[in-house]
N, C-alpha and C positions, 0 to 999 in steps of 0.2 A: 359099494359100501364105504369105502375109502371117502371120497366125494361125499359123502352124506355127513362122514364122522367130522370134516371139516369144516362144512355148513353150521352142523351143531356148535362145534367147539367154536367159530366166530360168531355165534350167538353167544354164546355164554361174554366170549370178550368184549363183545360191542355191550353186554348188559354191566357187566362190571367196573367198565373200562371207560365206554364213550360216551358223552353227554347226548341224552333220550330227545327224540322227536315226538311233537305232539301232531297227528292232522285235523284235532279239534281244536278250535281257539280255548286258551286256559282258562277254567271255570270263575278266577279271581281279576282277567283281564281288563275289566272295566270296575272294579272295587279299588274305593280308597284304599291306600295304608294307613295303622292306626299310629299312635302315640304309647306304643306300650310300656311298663315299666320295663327294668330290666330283670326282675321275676320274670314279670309274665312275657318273655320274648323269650327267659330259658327254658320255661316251662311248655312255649309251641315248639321250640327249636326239636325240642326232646321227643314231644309223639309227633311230628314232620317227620324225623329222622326214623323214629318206628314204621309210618306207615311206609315209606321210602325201602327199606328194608324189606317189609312183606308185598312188595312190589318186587322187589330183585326173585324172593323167594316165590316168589306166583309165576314170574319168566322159569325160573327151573323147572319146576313145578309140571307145569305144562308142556313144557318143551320135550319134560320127562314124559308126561303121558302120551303126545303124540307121539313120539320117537313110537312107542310098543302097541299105542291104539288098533286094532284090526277093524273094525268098521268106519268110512269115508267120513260118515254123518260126525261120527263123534270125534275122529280126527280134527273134521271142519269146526265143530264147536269148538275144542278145543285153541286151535291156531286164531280164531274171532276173539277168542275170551285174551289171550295173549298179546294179541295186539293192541287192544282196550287197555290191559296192562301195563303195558308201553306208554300209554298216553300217559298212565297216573305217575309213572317213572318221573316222566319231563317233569309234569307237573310238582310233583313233590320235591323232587331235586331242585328246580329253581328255586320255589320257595322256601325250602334249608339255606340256600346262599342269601337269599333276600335278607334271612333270621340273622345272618352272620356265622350260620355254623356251616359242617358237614357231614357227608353221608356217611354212616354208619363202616368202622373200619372192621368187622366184622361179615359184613359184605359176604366173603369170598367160601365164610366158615359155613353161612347157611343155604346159600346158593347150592355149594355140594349138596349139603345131604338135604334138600328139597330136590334135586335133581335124580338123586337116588330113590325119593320116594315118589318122586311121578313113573320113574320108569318100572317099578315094583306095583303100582297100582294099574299100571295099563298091563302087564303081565297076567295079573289075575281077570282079567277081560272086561269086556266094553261097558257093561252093567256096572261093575263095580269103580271101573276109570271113571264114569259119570256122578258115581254115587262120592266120589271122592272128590270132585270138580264143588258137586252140589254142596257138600258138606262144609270142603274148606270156605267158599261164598257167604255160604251163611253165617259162619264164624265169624268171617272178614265181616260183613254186613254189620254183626252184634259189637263188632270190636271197634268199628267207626262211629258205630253210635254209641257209645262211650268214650270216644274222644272231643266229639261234638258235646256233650255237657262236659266236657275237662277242657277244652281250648279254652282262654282268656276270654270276657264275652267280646272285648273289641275289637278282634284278631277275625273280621270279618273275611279275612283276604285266605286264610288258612281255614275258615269254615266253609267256606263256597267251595274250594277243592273237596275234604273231607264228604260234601254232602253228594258234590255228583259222583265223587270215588265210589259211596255207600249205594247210590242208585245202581252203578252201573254193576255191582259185586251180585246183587241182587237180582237183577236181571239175567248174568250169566246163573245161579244160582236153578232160576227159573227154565231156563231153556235146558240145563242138563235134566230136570227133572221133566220135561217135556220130552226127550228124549230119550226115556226109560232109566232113569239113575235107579240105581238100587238103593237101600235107605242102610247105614253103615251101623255094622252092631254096636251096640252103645262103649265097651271097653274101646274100641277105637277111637270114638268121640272121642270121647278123655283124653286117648293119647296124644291127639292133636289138639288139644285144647291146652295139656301140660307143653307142648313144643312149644306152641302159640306162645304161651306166657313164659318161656325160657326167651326168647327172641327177643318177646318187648322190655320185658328189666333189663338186658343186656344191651340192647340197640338202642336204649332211650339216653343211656349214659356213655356209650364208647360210640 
């Protein structure tokens, strides 16, 4: 137990801490950079930095649910969907530096308590760990495709990340529901939908 509690905790600090490894080439690798104004460079800077953020919050997240998952399958999705995460990490983080800014100093504040609510969602069991896998995804999914009509249109380099981010949220989305997700009572929705928009006013500007 000890050994595992350590494992955890240097995930948490390699997520907060150490700059992300991608093992897919970056979705913007071969995209010009644009000529943007300096609006429109503050205004990707700002939801870069958001999705950036609900990447840190997706590693807790998960990390939480596998920590208390009891079923292997759903474990295994879980740690897949997380490491997919990982890649959006790199991703996004580079392209904040590119913008001239940084990641989100608030970081540490939502990490907690996503890490609190994955390990509270795998507690109430595997049905429901999935149904909260699936749910957040979809969120995520709706809430890139709302950035993708809010990016600058010439900021192609920040929309090619944004777009394979949104495939690939959707895909895990997919597979928890292939897996028996359970479908989460609607007051929940909400609650995570008011988090969701607590995170991005707050990470868009700090």
């Amino acid at each position: 137990m000890l050994d595992k509690l350590i494992i955890e905790l240097d995930k948490g600090l390699r997520t907060l801490c150490a700059p992300a490894n991608s093992g897919r080439a970056h979705p913007d690798q071969d995209v010009a950079e644009s000529d943007l104004s300096s609006a429109e460079k503050k205004h990707a800077l700002g939801l870069m930095r958001v999705n950036h953020c609900g990447e840190v919050c997706a590693q807790a997240l998960y990390q939480g649910q596998a920590l208390t998952a009891r079923d292997a399958s759903a474990r295994d999705a879980l740690k897949q969907a997380a490491q997919e995460e990982v890649e959006h990490l790199a991703w996004t983080e580079r392209r904040i530096r590119e913008l001239g800014g940084r990641p989100s100093l608030l970081n540490p504040l939502w990490y907690t308590g996503s890490l609190a609510m994955g390990v509270a969602a795998g507690v109430l069991g595997d049905k429901w760990n999935l149904g909260f896998l699936q749910e957040t995804e979809r969120q995520v999914g709706a809430h890139l495709d709302g950035h993708l009509r809010e990016l600058p249109d010439g900021d192609a380099r920040s929309r090619a990340i944004v777009r394979q981010m949104r495939d690939d949220e959707l895909q895990h989305a997919e597979m928890a529901h292939e897996l028996g997700a359970a479908e989460l009572p609607g007051p929940l929705k909400a609650a995570m939908k008011l988090s969701a928009k607590l995170m991005t006013s707050s990470s868009y500007h700090l």
